[in-house]
N, C-alpha and C positions, 0 to 999 in steps of 0.2 A: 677334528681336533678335540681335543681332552679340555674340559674349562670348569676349574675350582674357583669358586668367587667367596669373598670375605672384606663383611663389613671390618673396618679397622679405626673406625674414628662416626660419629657423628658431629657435623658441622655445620653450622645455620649461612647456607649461601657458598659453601666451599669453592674454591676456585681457582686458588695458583698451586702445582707440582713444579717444584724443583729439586733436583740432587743436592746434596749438602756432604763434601768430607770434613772431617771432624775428629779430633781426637784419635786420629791415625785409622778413623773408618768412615765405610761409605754411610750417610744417612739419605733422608729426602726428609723436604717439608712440603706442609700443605696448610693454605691460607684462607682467608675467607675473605667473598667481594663485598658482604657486609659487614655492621660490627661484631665481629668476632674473632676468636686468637687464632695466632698460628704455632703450628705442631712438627714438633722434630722426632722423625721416626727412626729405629732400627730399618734394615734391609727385609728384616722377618717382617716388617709392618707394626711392630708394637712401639706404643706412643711411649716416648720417654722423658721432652719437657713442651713445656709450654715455653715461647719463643717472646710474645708480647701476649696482652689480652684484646688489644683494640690499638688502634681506633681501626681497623679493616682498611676494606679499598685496596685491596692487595690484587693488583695485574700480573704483575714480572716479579718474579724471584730468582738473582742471579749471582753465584758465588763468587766471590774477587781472585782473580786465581793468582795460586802460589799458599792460598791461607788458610790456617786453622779455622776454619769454621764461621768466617767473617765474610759477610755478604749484603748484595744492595738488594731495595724494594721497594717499590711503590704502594703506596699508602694515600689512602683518602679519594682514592679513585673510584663513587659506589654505583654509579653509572653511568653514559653518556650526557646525561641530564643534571649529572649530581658530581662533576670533578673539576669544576674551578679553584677546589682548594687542594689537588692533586699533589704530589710531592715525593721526591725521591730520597728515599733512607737510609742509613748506612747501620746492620746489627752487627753486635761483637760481641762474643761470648766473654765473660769475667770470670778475674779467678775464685769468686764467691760464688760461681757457679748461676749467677746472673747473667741477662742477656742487657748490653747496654742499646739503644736505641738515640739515633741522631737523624735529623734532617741538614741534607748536605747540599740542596736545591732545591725550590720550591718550583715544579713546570708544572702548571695549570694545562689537565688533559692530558697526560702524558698515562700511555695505554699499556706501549709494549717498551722494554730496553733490554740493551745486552753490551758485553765486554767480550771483543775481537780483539785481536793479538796479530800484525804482526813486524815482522823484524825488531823483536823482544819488547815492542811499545804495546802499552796496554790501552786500548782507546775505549769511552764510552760513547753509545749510541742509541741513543732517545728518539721513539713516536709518539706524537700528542695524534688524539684521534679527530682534531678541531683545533684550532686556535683562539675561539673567541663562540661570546657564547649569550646571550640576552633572553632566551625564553625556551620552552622544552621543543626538542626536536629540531632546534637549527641548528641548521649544516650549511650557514652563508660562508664561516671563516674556513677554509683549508685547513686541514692538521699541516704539520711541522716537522722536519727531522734535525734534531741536534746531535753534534759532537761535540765529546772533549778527550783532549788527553787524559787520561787517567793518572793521576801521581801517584810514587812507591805507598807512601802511607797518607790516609784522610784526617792525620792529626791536627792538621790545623783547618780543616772543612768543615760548617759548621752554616748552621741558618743563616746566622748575620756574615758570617765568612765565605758564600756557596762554589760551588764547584764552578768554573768559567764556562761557562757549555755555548756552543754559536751554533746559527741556523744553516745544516750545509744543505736544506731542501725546502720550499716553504707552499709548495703547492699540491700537496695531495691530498684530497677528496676524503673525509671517511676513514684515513690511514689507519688500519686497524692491525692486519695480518702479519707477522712476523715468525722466520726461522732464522738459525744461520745456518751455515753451511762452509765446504773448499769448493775450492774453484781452482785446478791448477794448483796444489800447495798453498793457495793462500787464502785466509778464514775474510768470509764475507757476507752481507746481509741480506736477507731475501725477502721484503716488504711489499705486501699488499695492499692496495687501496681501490677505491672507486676509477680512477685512472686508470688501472693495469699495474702488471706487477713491475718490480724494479729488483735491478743487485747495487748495492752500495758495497764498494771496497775500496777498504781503507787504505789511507797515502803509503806507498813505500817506505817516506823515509817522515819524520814527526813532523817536518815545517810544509811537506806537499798539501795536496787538495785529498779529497775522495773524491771516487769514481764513481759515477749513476749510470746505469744503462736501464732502458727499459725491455725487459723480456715480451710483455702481452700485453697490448691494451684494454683485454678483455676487465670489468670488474670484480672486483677478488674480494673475499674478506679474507681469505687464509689462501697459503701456495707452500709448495714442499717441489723440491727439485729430487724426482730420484728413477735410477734406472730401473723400472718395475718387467722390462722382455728381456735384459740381458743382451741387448746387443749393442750395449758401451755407449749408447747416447740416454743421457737424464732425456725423462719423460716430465710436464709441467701435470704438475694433481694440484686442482685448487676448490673452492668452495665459491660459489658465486651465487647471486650476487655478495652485499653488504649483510652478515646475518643470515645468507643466503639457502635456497632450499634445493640447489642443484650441487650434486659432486661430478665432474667432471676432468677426465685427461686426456692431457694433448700431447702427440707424439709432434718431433720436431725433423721435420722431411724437406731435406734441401735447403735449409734458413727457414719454414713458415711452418709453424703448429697447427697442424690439422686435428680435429677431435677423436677418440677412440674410443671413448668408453664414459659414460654419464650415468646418475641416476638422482632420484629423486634422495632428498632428505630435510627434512622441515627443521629449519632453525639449527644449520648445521655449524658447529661450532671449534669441538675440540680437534687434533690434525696429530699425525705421525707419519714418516713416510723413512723408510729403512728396511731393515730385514726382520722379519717376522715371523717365527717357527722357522727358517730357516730360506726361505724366500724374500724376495722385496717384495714391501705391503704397502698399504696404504690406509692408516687405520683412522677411522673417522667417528665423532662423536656427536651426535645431534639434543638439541633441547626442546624439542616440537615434535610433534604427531607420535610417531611410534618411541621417540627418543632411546633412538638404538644406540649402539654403539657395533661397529662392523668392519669388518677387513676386505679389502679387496685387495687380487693377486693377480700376476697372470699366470695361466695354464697353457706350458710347454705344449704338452699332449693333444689340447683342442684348439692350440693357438687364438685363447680367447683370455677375455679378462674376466675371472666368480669373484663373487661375494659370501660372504660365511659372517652372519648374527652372530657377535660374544654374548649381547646382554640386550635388552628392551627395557623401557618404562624407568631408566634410570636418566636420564637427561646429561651426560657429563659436557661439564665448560673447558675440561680438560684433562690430558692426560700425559702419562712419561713411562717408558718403557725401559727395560731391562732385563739383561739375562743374570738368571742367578742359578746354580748346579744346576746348568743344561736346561733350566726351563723357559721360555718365555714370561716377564710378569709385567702388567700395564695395571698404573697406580692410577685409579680416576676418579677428578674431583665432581661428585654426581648430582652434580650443584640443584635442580630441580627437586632432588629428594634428598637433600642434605644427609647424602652420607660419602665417607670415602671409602673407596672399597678396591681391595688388591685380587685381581685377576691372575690366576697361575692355569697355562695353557701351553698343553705338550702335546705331540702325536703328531 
């Protein structure tokens, strides 16, 4: 494969990619785990405003759907060590061409979130990567999984007003990992933690429960559900352990995950798992040793699973892909050498 890389931003700590529509077009933003601002890009990758300047701590960024350009994000989250004062945002663009910024909940440790949909209800669903926290490196409290309904507009949500959010999980380990995904027609969550991985899906109808099931017990910090041989059953890709320096997939034979394919990757971090040049991938990004960035595929012809280097010595915390005229492009936040830089890769 063909691979043009372009820095597109310098950013001290970069780290959240999200998509962003806007003004009747597609953008993306990219945030920073330190203090520093976040940036709303064109599709070409050229920076066009500045979004906030601070205060960073930015995990998740995820657009409220249905909206002009109005989206949530966590803020103040600057490490496992450093997010007791963690907290969920709510940015809206103004017609002075300002960006307004609100805290709409304050969740102390709150890592990963997202907005599932369905039977036209919009539900939020909150990870705290801990719950409780007294000195560096304790992992005594369990993270946390909250929901709430989402309501049509957040005009009356507000710090002293917060959004209602309750505990529908309160025991998992490290909970760090998060995708979403369908299941069946219906959008659902796919959370990893020290425990193994889980799907949460949401109630049918607004006043039910959600559903948890656990897929692996194995320890995850990151999991991607996706069919990478083509023969109609999702394959588990996940990252192990916690911050983990193993990648590894599990093919799923008869109800039990058997392993197929491993390899080493120090301080593996960032995660995709879709079609990729035209194949399903699995594309992974590490912050330790060689801090590659790499795809792994399976190969019809040798009935085997390769790997293929994008990029080394850039450390990404994460990444977001998309096609744009027929090319593949991965936007990645290359957090270890603060820059962001757009991947365009064809062939």
């Amino acid at each position: 494969m063909r691979i043009e890389k372009k820095v597109i931003a310098k950013l001290e700590k970069c780290y959240s990619v999200a998509p962003l529509y806007y003004q009747g077009r597609e953008h993306f933003l990219v945030a920073a785990e330190k203090k520093d601002r976040c940036i709303l890009f064109d599709m070409d990758g050229n920076p066009e405003e500045t979004v906030w300047e601070g205060p960073g701590g930015v995990m998740t960024m995820v657009q409220i759907p249905g909206s002009d350009g109005q989206f949530l994000a966590i803020h103040q989250f600057f490490s496992p060590n450093e997010a007791k004062e963690a907290k969920l945002v709510a940015a809206e663009p103004s017609a002075d061409g300002k960006w307004n910024v609100k805290t709409i909940a304050r969740l102390p440790f709150v890592h990963r979130f997202d907005i599932v949909t369905r039977n036209h209800v919009n539900y939020l669903i909150a990870c705290t990567l801990k719950s409780g926290h007294e000195y560096e490196e304790d992992w005594r409290s369990p993270g946390r999984v909250y929901a709430a309904r989402l309501p049509e507009t957040l005009d009356g949500i507000s710090e002293e007003n917060p959004l209602g959010l309750r505990v529908i999980c309160d025991s998992l380990n490290k909970n760090h990992g998060y995708c979403h995904m369908t299941e069946h027609g219906v959008m659902c969550s796919l959370i990893a933690s020290e425990d193994g991985v889980f799907r949460f899906t949401p109630p049918e109808n607004a006043d039910g429960e959600w559903q948890i099931e656990m897929l692996f017990d194995l320890p995850a910090s990151d999991a991607v559900l996706t069919d990478f041989d083509g023969d109609g059953e999702k394959e588990l890709a996940l990252i192990h352990p916690f911050h983990g320096d193993e990648i590894r997939i599990y093919k799923n034979t008869d109800g039990t995950y058997q392993e197929v394919y491993r390899k080493s990757a120090e301080f593996a971090h960032a995660i995709f798992g879709g079609i990729f040049c035209g194949r399903p991938s699995l594309v992974i990004g590490s912050r330790g040793g060689k801090r590659e960035l790499f795809c792994v595929s399976w190969n019809q012809e040798r009935n085997s699973y390769e790997t293929s280097v994008i990029d080394e010595g850039c450390g990404a915390a994460n990444i977001y892909h998309f096609v744009k005229d027929g090319k593949d492009i991965l936007i990645a936040a290359n957090r270890e050498i603060n820059e962001v830089a757009m991947y365009t890769i064809s062939g």
